[in-house]
N, C-alpha and C positions, 0 to 999 in steps of 0.2 A: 504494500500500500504506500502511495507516495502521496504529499500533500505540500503545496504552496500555499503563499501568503503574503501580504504586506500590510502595515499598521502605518498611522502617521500620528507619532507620539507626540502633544504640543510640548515639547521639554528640549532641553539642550543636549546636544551627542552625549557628553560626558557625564547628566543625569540619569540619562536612557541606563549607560551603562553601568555604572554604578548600580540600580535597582536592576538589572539583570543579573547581578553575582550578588544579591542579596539575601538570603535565605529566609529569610522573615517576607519577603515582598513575594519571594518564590512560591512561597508554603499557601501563601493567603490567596494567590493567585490560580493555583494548581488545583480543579475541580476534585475533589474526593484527597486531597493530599491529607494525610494525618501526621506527617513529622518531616524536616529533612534536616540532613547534618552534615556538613562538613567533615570529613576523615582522612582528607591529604590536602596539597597544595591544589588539586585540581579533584579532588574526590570526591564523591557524596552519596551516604544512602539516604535512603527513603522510600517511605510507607505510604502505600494509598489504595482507594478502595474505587473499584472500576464497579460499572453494573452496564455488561450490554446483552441485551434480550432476557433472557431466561437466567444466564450463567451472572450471578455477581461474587468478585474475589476481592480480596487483599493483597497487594501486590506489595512484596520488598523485594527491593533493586536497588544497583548501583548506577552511580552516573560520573562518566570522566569527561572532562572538555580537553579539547587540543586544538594546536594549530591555532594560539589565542593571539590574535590583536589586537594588544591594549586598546580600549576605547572605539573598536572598530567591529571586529569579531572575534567569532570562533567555531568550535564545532565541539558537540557532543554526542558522545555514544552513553546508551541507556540499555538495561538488561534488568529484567524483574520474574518475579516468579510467584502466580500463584494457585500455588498448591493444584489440588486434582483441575482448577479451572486450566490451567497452563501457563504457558509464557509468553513474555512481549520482550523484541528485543530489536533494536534501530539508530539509527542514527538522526543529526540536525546539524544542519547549518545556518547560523543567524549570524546576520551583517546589521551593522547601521551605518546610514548615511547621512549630511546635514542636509536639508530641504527646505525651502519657502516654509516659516512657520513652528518649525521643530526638527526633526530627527524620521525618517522611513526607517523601520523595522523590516527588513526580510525575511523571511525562512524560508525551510525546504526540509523536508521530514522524510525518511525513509525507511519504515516499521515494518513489521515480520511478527506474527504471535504462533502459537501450537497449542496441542490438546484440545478441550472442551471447546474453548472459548475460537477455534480453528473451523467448530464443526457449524457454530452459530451460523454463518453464510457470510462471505465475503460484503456481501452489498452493508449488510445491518452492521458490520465493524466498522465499514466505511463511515459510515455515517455517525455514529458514535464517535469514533476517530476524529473527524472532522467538529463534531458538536464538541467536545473534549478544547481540541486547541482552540476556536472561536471565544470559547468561554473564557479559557484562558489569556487568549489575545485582550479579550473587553475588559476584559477585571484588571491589566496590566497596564491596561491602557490607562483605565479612571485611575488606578491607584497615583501611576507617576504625574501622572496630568495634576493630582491634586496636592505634589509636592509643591513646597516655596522656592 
């Protein structure tokens, strides 16, 4: 499953960024997240709770960024597991740039799950998938938008 995206955050490049290695702004923004934590330089687990169609789990995974450019981008790989539901595991690439106004937010997502949650049907994960980052996008949006 691959999914694109763009945001137009009213905030400054190096606002944007900042609230995006935030953990606190990350968690509040993450539909279903229940914790995340910082574990290395670049490291993070965390806990969250998914529900698509019938199948609902608790996912803990890991998440590593690379290939970071300060104040610009990076990339992160993400790997979770839950239990009989299965697993989700993908990658992201997020850019920003300065724009009339604010800061453009890009992405580009590239996910993969197994087990149960495999058997649900491609279309209905899409779509969840897609509901998931939207949510994510909007709440990320108003939070920084309502920084000083």
């Amino acid at each position: 499953m691959e999914m694109t995206g763009e945001q137009l955050i009213p905030q400054s490049q190096a606002v944007t960024w900042k609230a995006l290695n935030d953990t606190e702004v990350l968690k509040a923004c993450i539909p279903g997240c229940e914790s995340i934590e910082q574990t290395g330089a670049n490291d993070y687990q965390l806990v969250m709770v998914a529900k698509v169609g019938p199948v609902s789990a608790k996912f803990k995974g890991k998440m590593t960024l690379s290939d970071i450019v300060e104040g610009q981008s990076y990339k992160l790989a993400f790997e979770g597991q839950g239990g009989v539901a299965g697993f989700a595991k993908g990658e992201a690439s997020v850019s920003l740039s300065p724009t009339d106004g604010g800061t453009k937010l890009a992405y580009a997502c590239n996910a993969m799950i197994g087990g149960k949650l495999a058997q649900v049907g491609s279309r209905l994960i899409d779509g969840v998938a897609k509901k998931i980052a939207g949510e994510f996008f909007a709440a990320f949006n108003k939070r920084v938008s309502a920084l000083g």
